[in-house]
C-alpha distance (Angstrom), angle and dihedral (degrees) to the residues before:
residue distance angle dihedral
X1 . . .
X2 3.68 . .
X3 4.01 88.7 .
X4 3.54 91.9 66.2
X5 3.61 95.0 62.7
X6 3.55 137.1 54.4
X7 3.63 125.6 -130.9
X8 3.54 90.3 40.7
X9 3.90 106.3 112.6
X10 3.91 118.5 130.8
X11 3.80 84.8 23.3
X12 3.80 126.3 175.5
X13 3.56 134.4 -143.5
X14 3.78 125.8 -145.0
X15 3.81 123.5 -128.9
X16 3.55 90.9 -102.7
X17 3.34 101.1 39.9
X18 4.01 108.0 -124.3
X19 3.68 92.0 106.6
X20 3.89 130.3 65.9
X21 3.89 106.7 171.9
X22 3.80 137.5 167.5
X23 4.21 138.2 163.3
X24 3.55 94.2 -70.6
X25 4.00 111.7 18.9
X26 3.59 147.0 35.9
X27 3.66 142.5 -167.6
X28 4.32 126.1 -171.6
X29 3.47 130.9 -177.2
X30 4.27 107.3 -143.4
X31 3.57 122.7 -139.6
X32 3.86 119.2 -44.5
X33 4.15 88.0 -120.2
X34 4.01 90.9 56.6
X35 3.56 95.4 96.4
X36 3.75 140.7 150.1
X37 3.42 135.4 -116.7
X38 2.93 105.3 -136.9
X39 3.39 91.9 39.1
X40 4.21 111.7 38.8
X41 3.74 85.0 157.4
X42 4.05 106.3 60.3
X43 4.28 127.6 58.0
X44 3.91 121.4 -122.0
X45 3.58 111.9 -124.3
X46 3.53 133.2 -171.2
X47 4.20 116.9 -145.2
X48 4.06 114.0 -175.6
X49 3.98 115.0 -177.6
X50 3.81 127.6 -169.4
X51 4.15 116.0 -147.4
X52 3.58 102.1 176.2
X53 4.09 96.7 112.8
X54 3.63 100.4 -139.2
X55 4.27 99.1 46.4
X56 3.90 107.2 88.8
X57 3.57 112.3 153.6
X58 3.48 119.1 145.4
X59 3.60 106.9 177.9
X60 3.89 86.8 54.3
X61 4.00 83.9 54.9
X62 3.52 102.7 50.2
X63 4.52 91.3 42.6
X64 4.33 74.7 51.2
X65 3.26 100.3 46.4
X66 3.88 99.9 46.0
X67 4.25 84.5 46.8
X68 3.47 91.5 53.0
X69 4.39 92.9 42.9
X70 3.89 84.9 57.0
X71 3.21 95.3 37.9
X72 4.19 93.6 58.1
X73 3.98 83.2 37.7
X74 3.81 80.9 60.4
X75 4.02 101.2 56.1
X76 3.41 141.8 104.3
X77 4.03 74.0 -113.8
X78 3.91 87.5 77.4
X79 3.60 107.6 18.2
């Protein structure tokens, strides 16, 4: 997954595997019941990156990144 994005290098994976995170980026898979319509078959995910050269945090990303997963999981998007 991390290919697929930039500002991924030195990413980290969490133990259940829904959240790849480094300094500057982020990507989270939301719940397995958000699903589209018109699309029963894929996962939404949510991807956040950071390009302000000197920010690296990647605690910060992976508390943001699992906020913003529920968050989507939350919305009219998958309700």
């Amino acid at each position: 997954m991390a290919a697929a994005y930039d500002k991924m290098d030195d990413s980290q994976l969490t133990d259940d595997g829904r959240f790849l995170y480094s300094g500057t980026g982020a990507v989270g898979k939301t719940a397995t019941s958000c699903k589209s319509s018109d699309h029963p078959d894929q996962s939404l995910y949510g991807v956040v990156q950071v390009f302000t050269p000197d920010r690296s945090d990647a605690d910060a990303m992976k508390n943001f990144i699992m906020a913003y997963s529920k968050a989507l999981a939350d919305s009219n998007e998958c309700q």
